[in-house]
N, CA, C and O atoms as a CHARMM CRD file, in Angstrom:
* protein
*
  332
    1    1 UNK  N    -67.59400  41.46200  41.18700 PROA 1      0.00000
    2    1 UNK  CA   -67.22000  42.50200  40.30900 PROA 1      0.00000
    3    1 UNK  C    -68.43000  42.93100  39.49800 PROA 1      0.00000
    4    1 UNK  O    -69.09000  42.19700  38.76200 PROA 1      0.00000
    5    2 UNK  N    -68.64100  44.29000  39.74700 PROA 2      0.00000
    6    2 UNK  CA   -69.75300  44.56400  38.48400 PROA 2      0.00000
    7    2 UNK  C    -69.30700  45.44000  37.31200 PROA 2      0.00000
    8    2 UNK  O    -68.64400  46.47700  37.31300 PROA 2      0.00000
    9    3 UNK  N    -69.86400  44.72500  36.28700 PROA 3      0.00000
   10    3 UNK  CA   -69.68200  44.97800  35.05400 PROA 3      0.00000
   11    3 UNK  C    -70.47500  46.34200  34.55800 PROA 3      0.00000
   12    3 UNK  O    -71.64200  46.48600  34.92300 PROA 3      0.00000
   13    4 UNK  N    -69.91700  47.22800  33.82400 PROA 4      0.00000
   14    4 UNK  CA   -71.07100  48.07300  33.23600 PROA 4      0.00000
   15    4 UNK  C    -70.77400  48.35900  31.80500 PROA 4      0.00000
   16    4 UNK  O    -69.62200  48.65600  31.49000 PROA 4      0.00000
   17    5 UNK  N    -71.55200  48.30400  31.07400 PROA 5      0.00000
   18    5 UNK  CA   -71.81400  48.15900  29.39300 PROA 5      0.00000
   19    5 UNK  C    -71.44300  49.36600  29.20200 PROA 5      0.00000
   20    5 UNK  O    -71.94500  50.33000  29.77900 PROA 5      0.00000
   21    6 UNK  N    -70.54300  49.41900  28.38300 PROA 6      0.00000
   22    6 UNK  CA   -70.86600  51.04600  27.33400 PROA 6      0.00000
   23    6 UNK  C    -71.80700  50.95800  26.75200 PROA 6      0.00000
   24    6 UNK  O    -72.34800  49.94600  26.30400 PROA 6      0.00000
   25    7 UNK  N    -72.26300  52.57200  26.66400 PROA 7      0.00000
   26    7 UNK  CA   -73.02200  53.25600  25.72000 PROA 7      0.00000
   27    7 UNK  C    -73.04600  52.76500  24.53700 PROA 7      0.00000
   28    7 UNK  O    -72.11200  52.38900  23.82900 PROA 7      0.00000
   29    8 UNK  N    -74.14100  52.78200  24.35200 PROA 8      0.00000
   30    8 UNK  CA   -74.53900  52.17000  22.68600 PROA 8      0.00000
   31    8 UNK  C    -75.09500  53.46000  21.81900 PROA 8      0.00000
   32    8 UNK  O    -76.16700  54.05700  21.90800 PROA 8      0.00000
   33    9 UNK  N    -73.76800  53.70100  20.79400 PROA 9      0.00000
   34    9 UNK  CA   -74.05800  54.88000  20.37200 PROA 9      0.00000
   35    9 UNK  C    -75.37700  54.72300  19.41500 PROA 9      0.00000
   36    9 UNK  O    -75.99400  53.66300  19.51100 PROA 9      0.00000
   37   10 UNK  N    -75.79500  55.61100  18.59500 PROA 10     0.00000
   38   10 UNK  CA   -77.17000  55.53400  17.90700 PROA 10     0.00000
   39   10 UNK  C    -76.85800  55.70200  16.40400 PROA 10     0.00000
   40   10 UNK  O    -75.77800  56.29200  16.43200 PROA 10     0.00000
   41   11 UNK  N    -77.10700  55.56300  15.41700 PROA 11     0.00000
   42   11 UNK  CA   -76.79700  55.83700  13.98900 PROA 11     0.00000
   43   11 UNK  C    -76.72900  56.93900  13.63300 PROA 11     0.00000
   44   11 UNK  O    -76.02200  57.29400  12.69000 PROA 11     0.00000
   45   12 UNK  N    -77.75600  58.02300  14.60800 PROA 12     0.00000
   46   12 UNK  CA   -77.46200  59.44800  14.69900 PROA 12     0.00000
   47   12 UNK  C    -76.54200  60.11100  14.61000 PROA 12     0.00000
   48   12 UNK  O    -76.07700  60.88100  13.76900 PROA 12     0.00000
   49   13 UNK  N    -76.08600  59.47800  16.33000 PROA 13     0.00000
   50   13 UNK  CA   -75.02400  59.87100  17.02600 PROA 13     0.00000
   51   13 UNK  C    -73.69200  59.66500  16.02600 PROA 13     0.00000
   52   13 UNK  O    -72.87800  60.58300  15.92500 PROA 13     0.00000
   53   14 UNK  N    -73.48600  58.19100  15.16600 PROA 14     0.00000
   54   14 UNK  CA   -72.32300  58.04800  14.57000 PROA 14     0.00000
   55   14 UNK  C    -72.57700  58.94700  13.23000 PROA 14     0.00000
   56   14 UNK  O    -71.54900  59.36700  12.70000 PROA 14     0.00000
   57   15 UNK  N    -73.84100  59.30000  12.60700 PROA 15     0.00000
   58   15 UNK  CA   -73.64000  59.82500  11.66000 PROA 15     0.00000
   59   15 UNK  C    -72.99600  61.76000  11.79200 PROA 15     0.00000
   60   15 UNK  O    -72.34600  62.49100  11.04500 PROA 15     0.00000
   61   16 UNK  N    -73.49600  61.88200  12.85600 PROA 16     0.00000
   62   16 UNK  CA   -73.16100  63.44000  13.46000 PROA 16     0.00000
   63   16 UNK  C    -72.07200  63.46600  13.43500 PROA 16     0.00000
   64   16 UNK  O    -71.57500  64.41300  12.82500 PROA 16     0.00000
   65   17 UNK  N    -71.15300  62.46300  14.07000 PROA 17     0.00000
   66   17 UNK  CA   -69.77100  62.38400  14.45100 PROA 17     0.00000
   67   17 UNK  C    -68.98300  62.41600  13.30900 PROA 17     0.00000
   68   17 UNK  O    -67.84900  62.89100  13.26000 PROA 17     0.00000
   69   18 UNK  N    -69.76900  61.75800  12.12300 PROA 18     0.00000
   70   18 UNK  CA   -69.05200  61.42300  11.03900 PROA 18     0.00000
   71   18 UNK  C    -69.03000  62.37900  10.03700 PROA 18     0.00000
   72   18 UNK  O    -68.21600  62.31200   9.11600 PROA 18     0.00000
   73   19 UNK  N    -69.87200  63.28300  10.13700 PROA 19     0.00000
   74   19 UNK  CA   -70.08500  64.79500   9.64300 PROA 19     0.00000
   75   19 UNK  C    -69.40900  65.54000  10.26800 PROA 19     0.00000
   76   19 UNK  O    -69.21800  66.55500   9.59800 PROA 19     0.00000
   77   20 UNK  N    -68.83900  65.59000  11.40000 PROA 20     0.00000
   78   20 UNK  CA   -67.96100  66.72600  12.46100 PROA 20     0.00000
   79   20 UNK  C    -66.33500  66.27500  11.67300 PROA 20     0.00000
   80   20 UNK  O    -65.32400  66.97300  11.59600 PROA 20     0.00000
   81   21 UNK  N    -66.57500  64.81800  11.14700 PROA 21     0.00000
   82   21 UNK  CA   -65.05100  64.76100  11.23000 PROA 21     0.00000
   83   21 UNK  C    -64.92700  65.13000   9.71100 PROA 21     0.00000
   84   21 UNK  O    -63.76100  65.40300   9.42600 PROA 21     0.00000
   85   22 UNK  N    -65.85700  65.22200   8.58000 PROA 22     0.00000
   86   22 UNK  CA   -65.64900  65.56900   7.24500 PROA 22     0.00000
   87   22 UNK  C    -65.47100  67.17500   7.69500 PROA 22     0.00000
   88   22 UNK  O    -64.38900  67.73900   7.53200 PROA 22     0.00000
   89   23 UNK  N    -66.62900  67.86200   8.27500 PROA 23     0.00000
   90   23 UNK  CA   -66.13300  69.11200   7.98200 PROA 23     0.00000
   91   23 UNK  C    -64.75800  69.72300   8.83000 PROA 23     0.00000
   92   23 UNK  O    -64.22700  70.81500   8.62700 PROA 23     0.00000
   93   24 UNK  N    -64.37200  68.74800   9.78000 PROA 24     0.00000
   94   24 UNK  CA   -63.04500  69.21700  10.24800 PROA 24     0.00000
   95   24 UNK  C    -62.18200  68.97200   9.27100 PROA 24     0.00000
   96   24 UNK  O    -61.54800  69.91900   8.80400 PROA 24     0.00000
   97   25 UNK  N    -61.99500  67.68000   8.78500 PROA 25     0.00000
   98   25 UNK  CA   -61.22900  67.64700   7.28600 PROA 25     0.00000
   99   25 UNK  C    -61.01000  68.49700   6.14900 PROA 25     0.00000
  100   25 UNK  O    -59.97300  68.76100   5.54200 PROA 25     0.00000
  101   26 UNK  N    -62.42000  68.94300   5.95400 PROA 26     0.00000
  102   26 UNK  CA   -62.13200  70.28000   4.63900 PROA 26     0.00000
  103   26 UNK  C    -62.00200  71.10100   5.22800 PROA 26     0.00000
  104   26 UNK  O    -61.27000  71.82300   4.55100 PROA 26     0.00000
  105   27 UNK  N    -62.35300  71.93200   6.75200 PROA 27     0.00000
  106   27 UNK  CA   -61.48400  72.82100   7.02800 PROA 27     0.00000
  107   27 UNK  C    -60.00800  73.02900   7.19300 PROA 27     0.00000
  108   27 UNK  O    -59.53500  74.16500   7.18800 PROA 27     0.00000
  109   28 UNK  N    -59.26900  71.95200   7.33800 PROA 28     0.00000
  110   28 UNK  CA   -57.77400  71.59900   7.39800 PROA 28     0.00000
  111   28 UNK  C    -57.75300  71.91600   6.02300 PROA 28     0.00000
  112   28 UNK  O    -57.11300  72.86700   5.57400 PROA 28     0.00000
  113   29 UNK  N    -58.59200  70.96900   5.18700 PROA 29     0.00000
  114   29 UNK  CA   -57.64600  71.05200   3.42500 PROA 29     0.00000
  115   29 UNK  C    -57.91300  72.57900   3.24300 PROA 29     0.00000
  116   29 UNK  O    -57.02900  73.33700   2.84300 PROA 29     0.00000
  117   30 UNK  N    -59.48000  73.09700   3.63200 PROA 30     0.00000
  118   30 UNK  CA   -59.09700  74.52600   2.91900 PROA 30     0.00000
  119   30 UNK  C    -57.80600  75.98000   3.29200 PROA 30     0.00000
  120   30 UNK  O    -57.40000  76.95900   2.66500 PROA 30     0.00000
  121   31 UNK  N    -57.52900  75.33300   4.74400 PROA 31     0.00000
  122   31 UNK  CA   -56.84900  76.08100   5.21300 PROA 31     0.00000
  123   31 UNK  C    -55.58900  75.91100   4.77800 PROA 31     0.00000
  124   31 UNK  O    -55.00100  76.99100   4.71600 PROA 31     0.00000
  125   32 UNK  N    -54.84100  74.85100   4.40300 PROA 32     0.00000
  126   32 UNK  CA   -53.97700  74.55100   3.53900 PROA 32     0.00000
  127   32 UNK  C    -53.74300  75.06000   2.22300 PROA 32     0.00000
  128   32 UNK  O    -52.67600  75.43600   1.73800 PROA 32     0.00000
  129   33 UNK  N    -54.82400  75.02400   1.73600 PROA 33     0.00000
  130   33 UNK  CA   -54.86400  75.70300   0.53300 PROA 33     0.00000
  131   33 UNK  C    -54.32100  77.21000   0.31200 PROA 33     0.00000
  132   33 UNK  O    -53.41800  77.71700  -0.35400 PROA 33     0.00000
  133   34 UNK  N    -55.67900  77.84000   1.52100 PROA 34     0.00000
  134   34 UNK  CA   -55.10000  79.18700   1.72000 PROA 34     0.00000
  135   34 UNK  C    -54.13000  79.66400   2.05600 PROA 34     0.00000
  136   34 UNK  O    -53.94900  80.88000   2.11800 PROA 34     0.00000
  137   35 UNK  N    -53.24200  78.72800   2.36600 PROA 35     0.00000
  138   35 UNK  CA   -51.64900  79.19400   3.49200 PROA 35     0.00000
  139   35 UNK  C    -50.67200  78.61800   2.17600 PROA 35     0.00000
  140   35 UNK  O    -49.56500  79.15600   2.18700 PROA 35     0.00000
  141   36 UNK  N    -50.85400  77.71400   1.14700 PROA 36     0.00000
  142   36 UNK  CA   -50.35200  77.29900   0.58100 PROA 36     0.00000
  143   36 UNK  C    -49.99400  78.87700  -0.75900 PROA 36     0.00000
  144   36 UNK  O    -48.97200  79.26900  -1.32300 PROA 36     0.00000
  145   37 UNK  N    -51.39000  79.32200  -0.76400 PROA 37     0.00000
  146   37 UNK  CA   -51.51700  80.35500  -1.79800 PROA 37     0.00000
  147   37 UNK  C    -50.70700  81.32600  -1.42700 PROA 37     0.00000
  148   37 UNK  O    -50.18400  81.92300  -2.36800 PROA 37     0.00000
  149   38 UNK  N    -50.46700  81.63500  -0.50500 PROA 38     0.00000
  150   38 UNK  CA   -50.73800  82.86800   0.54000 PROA 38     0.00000
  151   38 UNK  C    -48.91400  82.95900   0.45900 PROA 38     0.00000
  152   38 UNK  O    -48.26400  83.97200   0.20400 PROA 38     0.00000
  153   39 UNK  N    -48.56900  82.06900   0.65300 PROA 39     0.00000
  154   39 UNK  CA   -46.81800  81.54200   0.33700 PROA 39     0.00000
  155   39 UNK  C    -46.25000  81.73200  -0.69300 PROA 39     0.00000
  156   39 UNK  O    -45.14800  82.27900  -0.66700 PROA 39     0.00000
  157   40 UNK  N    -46.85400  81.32500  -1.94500 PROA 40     0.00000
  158   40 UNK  CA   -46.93700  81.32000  -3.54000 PROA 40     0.00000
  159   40 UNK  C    -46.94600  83.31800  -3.73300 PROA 40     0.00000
  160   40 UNK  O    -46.20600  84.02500  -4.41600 PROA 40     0.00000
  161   41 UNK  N    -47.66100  83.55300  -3.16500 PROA 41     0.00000
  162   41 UNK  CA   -48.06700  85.21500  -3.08400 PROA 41     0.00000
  163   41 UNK  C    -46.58000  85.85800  -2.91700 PROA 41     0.00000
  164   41 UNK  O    -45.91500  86.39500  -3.80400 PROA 41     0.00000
  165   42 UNK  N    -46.23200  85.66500  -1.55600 PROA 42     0.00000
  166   42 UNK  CA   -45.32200  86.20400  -1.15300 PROA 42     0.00000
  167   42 UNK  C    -43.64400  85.81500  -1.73500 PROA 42     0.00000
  168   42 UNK  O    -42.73500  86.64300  -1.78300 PROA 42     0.00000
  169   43 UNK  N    -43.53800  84.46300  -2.11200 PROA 43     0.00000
  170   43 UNK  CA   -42.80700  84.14200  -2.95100 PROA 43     0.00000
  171   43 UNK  C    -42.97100  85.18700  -4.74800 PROA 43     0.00000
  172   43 UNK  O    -41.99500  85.30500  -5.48900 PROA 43     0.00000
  173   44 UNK  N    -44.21600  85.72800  -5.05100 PROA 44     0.00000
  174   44 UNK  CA   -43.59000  86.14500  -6.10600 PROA 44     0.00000
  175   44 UNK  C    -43.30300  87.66700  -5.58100 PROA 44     0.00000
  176   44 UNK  O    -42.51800  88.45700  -6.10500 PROA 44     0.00000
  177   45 UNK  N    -44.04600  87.88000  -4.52800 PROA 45     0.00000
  178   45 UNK  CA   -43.46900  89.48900  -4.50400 PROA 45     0.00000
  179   45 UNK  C    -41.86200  89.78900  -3.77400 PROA 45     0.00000
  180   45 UNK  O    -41.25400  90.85800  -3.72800 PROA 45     0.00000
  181   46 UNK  N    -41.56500  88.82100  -3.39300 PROA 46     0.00000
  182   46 UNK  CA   -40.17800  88.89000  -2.97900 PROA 46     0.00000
  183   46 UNK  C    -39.26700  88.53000  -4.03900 PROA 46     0.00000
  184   46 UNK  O    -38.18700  89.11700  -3.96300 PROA 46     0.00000
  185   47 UNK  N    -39.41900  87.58500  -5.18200 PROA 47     0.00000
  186   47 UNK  CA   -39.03700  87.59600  -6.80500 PROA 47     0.00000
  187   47 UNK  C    -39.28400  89.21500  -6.88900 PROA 47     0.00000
  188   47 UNK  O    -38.45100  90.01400  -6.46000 PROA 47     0.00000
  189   48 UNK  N    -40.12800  89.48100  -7.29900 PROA 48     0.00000
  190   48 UNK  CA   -40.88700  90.78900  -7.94200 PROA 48     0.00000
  191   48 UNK  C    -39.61900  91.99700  -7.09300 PROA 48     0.00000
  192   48 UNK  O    -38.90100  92.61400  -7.87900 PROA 48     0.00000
  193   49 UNK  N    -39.48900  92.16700  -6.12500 PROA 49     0.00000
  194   49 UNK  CA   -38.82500  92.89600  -5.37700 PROA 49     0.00000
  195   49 UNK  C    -36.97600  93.10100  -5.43600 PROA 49     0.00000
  196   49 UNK  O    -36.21700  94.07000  -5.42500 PROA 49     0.00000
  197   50 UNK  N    -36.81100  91.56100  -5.50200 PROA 50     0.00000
  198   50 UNK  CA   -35.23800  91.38500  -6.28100 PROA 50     0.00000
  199   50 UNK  C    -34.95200  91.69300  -7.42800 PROA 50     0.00000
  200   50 UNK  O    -34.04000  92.46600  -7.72400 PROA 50     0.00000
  201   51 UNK  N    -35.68000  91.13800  -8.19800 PROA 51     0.00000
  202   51 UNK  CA   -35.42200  91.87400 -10.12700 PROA 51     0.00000
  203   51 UNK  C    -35.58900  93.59500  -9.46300 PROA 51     0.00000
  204   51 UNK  O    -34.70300  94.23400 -10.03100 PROA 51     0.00000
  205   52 UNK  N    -36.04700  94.14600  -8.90300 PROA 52     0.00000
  206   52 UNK  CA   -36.08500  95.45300  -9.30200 PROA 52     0.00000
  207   52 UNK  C    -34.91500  96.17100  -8.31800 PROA 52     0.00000
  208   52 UNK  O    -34.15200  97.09800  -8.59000 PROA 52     0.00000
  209   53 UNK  N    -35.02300  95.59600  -7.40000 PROA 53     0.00000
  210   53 UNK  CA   -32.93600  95.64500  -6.57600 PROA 53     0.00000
  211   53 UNK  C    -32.06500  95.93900  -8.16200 PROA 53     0.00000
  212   53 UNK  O    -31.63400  96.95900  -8.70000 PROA 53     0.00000
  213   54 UNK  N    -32.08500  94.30000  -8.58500 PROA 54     0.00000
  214   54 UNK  CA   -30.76200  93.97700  -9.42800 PROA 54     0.00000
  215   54 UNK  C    -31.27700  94.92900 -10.39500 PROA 54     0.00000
  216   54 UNK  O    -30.49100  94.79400 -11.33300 PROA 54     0.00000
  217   55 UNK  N    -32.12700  95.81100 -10.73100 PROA 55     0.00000
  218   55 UNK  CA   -32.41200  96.63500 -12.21900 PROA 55     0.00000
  219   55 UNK  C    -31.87300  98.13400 -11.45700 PROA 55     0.00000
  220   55 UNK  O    -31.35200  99.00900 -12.14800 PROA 55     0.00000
  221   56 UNK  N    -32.06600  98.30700  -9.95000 PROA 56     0.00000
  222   56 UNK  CA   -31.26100  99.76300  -9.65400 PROA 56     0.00000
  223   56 UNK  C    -30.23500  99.58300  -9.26900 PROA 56     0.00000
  224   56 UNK  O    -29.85000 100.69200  -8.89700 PROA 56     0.00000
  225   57 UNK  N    -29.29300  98.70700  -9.05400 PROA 57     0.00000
  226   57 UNK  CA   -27.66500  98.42500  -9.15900 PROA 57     0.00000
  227   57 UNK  C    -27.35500  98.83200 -10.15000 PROA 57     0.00000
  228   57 UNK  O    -26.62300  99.79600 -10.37500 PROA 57     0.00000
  229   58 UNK  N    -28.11000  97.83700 -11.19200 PROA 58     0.00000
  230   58 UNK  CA   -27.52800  98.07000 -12.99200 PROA 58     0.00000
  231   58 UNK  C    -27.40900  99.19500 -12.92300 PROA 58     0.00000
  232   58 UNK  O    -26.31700  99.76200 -12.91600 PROA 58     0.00000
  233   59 UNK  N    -28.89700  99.95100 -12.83600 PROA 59     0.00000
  234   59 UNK  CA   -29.01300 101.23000 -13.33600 PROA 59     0.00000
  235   59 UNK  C    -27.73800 102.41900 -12.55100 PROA 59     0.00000
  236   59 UNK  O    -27.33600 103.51800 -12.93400 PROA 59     0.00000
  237   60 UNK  N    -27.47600 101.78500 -11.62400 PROA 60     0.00000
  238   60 UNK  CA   -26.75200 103.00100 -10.22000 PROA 60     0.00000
  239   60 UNK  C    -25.28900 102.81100 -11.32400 PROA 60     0.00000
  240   60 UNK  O    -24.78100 103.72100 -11.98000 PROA 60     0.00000
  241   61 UNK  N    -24.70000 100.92100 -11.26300 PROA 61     0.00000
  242   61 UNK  CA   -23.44400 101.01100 -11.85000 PROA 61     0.00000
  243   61 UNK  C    -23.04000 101.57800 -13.03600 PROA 61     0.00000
  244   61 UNK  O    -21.88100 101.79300 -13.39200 PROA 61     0.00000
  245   62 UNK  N    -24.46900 101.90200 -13.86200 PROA 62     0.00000
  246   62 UNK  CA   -24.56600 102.37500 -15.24600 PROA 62     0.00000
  247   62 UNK  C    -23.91700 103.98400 -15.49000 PROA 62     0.00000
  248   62 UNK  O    -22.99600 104.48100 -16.13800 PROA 62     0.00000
  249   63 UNK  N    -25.01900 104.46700 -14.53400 PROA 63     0.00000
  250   63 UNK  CA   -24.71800 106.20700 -14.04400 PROA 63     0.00000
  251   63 UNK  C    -23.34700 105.68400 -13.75200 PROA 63     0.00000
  252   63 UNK  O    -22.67000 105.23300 -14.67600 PROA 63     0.00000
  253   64 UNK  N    -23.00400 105.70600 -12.82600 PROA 64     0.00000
  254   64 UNK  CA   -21.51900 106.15400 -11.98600 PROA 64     0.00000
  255   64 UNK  C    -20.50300 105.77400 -13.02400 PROA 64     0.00000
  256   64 UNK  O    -19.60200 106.60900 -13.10300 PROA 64     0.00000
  257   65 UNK  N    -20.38300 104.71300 -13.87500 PROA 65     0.00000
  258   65 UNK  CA   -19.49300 104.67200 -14.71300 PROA 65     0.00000
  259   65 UNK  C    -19.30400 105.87600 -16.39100 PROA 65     0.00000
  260   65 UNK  O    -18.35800 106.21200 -17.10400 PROA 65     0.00000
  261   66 UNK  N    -20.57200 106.11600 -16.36600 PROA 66     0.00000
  262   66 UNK  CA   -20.79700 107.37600 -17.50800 PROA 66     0.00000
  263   66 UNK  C    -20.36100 108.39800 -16.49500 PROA 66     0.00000
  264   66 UNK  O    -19.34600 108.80100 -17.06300 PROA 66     0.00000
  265   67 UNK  N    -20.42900 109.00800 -15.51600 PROA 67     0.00000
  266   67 UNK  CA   -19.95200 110.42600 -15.07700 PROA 67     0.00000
  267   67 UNK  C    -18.64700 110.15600 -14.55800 PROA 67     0.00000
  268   67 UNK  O    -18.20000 111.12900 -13.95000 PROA 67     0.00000
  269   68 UNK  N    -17.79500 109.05000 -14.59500 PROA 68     0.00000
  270   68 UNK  CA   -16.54600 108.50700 -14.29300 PROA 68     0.00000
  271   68 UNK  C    -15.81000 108.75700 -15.87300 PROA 68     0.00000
  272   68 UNK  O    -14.63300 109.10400 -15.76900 PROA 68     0.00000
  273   69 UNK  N    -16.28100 108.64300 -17.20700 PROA 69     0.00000
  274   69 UNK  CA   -16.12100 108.87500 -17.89200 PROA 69     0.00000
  275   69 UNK  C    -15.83400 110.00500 -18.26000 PROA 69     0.00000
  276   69 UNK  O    -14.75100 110.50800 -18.55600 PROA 69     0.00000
  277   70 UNK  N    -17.05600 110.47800 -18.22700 PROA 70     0.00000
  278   70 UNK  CA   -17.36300 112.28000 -18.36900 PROA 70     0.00000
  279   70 UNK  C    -16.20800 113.08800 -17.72600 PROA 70     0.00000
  280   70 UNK  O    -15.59500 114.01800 -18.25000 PROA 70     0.00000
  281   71 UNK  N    -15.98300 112.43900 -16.21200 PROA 71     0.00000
  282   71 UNK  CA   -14.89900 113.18700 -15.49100 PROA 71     0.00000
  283   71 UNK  C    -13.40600 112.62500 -16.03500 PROA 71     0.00000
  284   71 UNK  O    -12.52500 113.27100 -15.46700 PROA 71     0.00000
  285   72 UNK  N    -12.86200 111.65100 -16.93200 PROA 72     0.00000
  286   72 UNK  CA   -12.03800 111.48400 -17.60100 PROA 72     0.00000
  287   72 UNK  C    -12.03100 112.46200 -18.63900 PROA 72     0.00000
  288   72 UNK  O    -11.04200 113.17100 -18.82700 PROA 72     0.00000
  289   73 UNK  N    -12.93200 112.53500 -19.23500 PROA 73     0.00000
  290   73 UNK  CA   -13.17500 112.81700 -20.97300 PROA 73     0.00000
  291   73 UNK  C    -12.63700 114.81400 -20.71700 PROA 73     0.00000
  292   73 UNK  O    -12.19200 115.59400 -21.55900 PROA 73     0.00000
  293   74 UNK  N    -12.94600 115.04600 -19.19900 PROA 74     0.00000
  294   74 UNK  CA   -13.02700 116.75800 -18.94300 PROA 74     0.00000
  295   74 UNK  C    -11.65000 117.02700 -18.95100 PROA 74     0.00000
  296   74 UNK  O    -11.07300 117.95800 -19.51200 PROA 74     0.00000
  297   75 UNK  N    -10.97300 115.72300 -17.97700 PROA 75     0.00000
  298   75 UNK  CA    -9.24600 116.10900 -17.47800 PROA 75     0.00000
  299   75 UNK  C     -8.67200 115.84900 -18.81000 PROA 75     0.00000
  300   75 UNK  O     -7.53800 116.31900 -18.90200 PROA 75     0.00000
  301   76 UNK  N     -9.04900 115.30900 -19.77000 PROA 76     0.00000
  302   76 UNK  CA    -8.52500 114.44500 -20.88800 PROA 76     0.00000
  303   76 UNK  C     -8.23900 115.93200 -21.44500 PROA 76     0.00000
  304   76 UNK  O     -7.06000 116.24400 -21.60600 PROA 76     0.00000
  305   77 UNK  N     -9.27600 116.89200 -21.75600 PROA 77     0.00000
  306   77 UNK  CA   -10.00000 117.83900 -22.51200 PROA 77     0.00000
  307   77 UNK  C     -8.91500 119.33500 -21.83100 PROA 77     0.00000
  308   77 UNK  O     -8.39000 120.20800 -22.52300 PROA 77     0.00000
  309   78 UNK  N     -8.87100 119.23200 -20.69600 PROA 78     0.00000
  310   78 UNK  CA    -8.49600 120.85200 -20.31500 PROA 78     0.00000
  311   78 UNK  C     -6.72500 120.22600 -20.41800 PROA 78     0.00000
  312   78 UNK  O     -5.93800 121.17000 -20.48300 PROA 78     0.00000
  313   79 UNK  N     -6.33000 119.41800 -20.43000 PROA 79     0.00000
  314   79 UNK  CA    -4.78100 119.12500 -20.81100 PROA 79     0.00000
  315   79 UNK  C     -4.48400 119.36100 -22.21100 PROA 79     0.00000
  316   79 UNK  O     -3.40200 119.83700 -22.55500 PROA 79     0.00000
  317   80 UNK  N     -5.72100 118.93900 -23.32800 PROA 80     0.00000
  318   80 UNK  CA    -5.39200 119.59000 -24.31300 PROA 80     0.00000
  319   80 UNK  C     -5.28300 120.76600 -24.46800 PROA 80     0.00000
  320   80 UNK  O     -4.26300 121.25900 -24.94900 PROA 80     0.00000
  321   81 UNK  N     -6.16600 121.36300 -24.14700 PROA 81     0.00000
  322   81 UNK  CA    -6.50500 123.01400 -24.35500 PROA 81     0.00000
  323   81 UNK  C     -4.89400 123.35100 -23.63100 PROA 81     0.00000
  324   81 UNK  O     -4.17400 123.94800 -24.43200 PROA 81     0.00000
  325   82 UNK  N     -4.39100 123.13900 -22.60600 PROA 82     0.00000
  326   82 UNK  CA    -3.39100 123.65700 -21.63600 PROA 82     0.00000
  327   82 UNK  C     -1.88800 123.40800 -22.87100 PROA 82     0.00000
  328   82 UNK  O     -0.82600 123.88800 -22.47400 PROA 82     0.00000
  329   83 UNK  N     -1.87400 122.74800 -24.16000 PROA 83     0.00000
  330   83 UNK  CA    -0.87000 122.41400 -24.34800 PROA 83     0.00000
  331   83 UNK  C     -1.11400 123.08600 -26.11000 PROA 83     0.00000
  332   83 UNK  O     -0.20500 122.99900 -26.93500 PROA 83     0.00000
């Protein structure tokens, strides 16, 4: 049976390797970061987007109940005059 040795890496070689794997690391964390932000973003503009829904409901149910009025206050008005 013949035997064959692995490669004997070099201090180089492990220090290179060991630099490939830090900057793969902070590219993961920074990319995290950015996707993390990026979420946070869109979370407030979809907040930001609902408050202003629920402020033109208000505003819609606001109108329609004043000219619901108005159109009471008219029939209310020409029955007097009629009597």
């Amino acid at each position: 049976m013949t035997m064959v040795a692995a490669p004997c890496r070099s201090s180089a070689q492990t220090g290179a390797s060991s630099a490939d794997a830090s900057s793969t690391v902070g590219l993961i964390s920074r990319e995290r970061r950015d996707h993390a932000a990026a979420l946070r973003a869109q979370e407030v503009a979809e907040a930001e987007t609902a408050e202003r829904l629920r402020i033109a409901r208000e505003l819609y149910d606001m109108g329609a109940h004043s000219v619901g009025i108005i159109a009471i206050q008219a029939g209310v008005g020409s029955r007097v005059i009629q009597t």
